[in-house]
C-alpha positions in Angstrom: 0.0 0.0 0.0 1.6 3.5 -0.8 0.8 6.8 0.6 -0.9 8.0 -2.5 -3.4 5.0 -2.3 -4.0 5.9 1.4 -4.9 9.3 0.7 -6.8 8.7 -2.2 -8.8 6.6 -0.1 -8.9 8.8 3.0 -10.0 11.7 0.8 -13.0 9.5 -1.0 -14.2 8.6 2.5 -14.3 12.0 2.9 -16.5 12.5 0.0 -18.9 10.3 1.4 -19.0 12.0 4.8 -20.3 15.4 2.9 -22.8 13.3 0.9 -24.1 11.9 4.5 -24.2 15.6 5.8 -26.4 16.6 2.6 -28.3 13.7 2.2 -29.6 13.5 5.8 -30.2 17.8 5.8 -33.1 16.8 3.5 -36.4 15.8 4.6 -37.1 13.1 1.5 -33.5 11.6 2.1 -32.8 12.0 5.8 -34.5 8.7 7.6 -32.2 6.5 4.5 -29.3 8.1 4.8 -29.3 7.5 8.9 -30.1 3.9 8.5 -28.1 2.8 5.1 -25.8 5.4 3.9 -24.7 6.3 7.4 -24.0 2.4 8.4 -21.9 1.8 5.2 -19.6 4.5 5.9 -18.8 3.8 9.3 -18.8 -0.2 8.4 -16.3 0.7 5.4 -14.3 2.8 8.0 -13.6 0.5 10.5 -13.1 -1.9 8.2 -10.4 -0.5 6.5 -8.9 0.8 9.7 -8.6 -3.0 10.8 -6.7 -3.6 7.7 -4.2 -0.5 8.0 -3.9 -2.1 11.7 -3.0 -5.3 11.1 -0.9 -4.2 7.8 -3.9 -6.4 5.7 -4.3 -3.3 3.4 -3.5 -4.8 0.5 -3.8 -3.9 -3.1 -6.8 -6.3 -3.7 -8.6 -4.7 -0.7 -7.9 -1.1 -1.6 -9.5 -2.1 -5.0 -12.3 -3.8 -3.4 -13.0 -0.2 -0.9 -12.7 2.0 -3.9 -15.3 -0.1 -6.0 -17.6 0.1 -3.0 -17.0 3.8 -2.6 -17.8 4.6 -6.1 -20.4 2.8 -5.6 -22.0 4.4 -2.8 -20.4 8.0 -4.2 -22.7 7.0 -7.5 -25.7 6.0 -5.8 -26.1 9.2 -3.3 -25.4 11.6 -6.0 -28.0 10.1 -8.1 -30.5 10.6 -5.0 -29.6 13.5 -4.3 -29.8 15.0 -7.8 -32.8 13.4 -7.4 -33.8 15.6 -4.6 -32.9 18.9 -7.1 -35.2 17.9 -9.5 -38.2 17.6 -7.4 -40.7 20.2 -7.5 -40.8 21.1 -4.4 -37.3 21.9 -3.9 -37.3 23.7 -7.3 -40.2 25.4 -6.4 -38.4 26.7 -2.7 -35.8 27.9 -5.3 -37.6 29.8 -7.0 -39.5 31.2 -4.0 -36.2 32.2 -2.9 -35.0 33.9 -5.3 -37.8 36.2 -5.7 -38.2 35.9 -2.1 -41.5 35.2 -1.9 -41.5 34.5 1.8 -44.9 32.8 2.2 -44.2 30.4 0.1 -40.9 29.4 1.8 -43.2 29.4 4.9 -45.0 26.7 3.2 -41.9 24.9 1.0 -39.1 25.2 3.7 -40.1 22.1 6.1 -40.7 20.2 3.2 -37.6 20.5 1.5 -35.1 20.4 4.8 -35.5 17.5 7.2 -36.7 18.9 10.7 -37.2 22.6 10.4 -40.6 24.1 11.3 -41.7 27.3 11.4 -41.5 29.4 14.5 -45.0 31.3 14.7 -45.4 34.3 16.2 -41.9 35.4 15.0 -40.0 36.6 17.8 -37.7 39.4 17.6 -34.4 38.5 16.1 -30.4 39.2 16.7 -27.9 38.7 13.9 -24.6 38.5 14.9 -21.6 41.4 14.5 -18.0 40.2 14.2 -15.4 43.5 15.4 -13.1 40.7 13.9 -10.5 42.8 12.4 -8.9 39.3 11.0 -5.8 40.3 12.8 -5.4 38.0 16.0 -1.9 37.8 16.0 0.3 39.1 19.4 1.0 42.6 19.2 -2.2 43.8 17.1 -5.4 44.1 18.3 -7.8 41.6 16.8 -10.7 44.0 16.8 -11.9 46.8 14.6 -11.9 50.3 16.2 -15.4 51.6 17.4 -15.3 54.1 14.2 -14.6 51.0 12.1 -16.7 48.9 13.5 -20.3 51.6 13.6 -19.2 51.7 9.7 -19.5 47.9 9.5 -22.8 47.7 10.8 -24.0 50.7 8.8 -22.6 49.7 5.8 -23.9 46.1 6.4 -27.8 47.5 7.2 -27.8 49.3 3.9 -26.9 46.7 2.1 -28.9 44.1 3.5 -28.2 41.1 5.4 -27.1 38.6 3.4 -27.1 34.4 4.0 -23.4 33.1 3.5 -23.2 29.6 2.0 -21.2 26.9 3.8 -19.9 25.6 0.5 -19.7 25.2 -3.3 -22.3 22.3 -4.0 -25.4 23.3 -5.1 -26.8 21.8 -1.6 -24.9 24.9 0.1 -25.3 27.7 -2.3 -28.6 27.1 -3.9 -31.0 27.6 -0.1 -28.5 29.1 2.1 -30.0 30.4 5.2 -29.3 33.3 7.4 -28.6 32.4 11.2 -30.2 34.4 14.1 -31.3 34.0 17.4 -34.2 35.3 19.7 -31.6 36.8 22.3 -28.7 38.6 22.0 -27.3 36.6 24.9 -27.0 33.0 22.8 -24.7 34.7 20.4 -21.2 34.4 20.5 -20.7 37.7 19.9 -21.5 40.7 22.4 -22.9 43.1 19.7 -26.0 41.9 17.3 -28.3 43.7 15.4 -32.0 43.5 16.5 -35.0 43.3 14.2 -38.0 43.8 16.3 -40.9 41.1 16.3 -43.7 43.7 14.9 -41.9 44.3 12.0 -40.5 40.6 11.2 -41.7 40.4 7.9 -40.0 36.7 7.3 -40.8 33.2 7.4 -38.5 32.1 10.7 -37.8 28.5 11.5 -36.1 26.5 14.2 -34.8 22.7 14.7 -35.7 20.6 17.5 -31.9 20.3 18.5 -30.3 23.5 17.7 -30.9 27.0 19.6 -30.3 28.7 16.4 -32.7 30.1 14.4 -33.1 30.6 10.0 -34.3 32.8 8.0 -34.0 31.9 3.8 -33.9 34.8 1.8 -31.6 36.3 -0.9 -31.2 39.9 1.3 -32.9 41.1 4.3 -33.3 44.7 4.5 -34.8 45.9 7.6 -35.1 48.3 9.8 -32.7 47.1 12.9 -31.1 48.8 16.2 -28.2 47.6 17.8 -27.4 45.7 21.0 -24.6 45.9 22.4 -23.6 43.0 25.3 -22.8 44.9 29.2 -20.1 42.5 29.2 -18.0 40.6 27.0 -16.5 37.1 27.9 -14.3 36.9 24.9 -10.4 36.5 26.2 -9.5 38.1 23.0 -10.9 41.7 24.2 -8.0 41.6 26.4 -6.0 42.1 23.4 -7.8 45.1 22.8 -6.3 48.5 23.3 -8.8 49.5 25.4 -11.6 47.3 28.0 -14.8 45.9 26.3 -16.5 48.2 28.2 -14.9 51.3 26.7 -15.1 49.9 23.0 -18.7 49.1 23.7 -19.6 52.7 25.6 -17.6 54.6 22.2 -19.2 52.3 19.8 -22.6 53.5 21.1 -21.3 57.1 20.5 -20.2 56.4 17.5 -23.5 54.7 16.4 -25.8 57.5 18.0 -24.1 60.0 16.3 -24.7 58.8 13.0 -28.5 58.6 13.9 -28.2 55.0 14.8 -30.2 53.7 17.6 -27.7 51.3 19.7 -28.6 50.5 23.5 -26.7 48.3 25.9 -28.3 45.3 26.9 -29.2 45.0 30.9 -27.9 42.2 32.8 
């Protein structure tokens, strides 16, 4: 067996795990792909495992583990296409696109495999990164308050925007925008709020994720921000300044561009 065979076959078992993940995120495919897809992988796994293990590995096997990966890799794309094609997931497409949000209220928990909708909509926090992308010792990893009151505006006007987890059509085609119903369950202390009288969107939850999802293309919305009394992030000791000082000249910042930004109480 030669490294390059290992890693081919490392990297097609890695294949298969992403076709799990999408094949089970849909409602027509889920149920199969936890009791047969999921089994084969982790059957093919071990097996292989046992044969690195006991130096079996040879080329006769690897032949044998790629035939039944292709295999499996063939059948699960055809489903999947499969799943494309329908009507109801092309509809939920289209309903996207033109953001037709009662019909994704409708389409949604038919086409992903344990949403439902969340009615009444609560109010909703989107999460703000003051990520500057610089975490490196010496630099703060944080935008200034300036910078960061410009992110949010600049973000607001253009509208919020879903970011997909991937290149397949599966990521890119329905991607969802995450939110929560309190500023608290985000991992980050500042959110922007959209208020439940004027949630104009089809929300949905999961039974086993706090999170909540909102499809659309672009959200644009009239929003405040919240901004956390305290930050547990150890990275704000990198910061220049404390959280609470960012936080108290980011609220300056924001009110004096006729943005309404409160702290949260505790």
């Amino acid at each position: 067996m030669s490294a390059e065979q290992l890693i081919a076959l490392e990297a097609a078992q890695a294949e298969l795990g992403t076709l799990y993940a999408a094949a089970r995120s849909f409602a027509a495919l889920h149920a199969r792909a936890e009791v047969d897809l999921l089994p084969h992988i982790t059957g093919l796994g071990s097996r292989l495992r046992r044969l690195v293990r006991t130096t079996q590995l040879t080329d006769d096997a690897i032949d044998a583990a790629a035939r039944e990966i292709l295999l499996l890799r063939t059948t699960w794309r055809t489903e999947l296409e499969q799943v494309r094609a329908s009507v109801v997931y092309q509809r939920a497409v289209t309903a996207f696109a033109t953001d037709q949000q009662d019909a994704l209220a409708e389409l949604i928990p038919h086409v992903f495999a344990g949403l439902r909708l969340v009615r009444p909509a609560p109010t909703l926090y989107f999460p703000v990164s003051p990520s500057s992308g610089r975490r490196r010792p010496g630099t703060s990893p944080f935008l200034s308050a300036a910078e960061c009151a410009d992110r949010i505006l600049r973000g607001l006007a253009d509208g919020l925007e879903p970011e997909s987890s991937g290149t397949d059509w599966w990521d890119s085609e329905l991607p969802a925008l995450g939110c929560a119903d309190s500023a608290a369950s985000l991992e980050t202390p500042i959110a922007v709020c959209l208020a439940a009288s004027d949630v104009q969107v089809a929300v949905f939850t999961t039974s086993d994720e706090a999170d909540l999802r909102i499809f659309t293309p672009r959200l644009h919305a009239p929003m405040s921000t919240v901004l956390a009394a305290e930050a547990t992030d150890e990275w704000w000791e990198a910061y220049q300044d404390s959280y609470r000082e960012f936080r108290d000249a980011l609220q300056c910042e924001l009110t004096a561009r006729g943005h309404q930004a409160v702290i949260a109480s505790t």
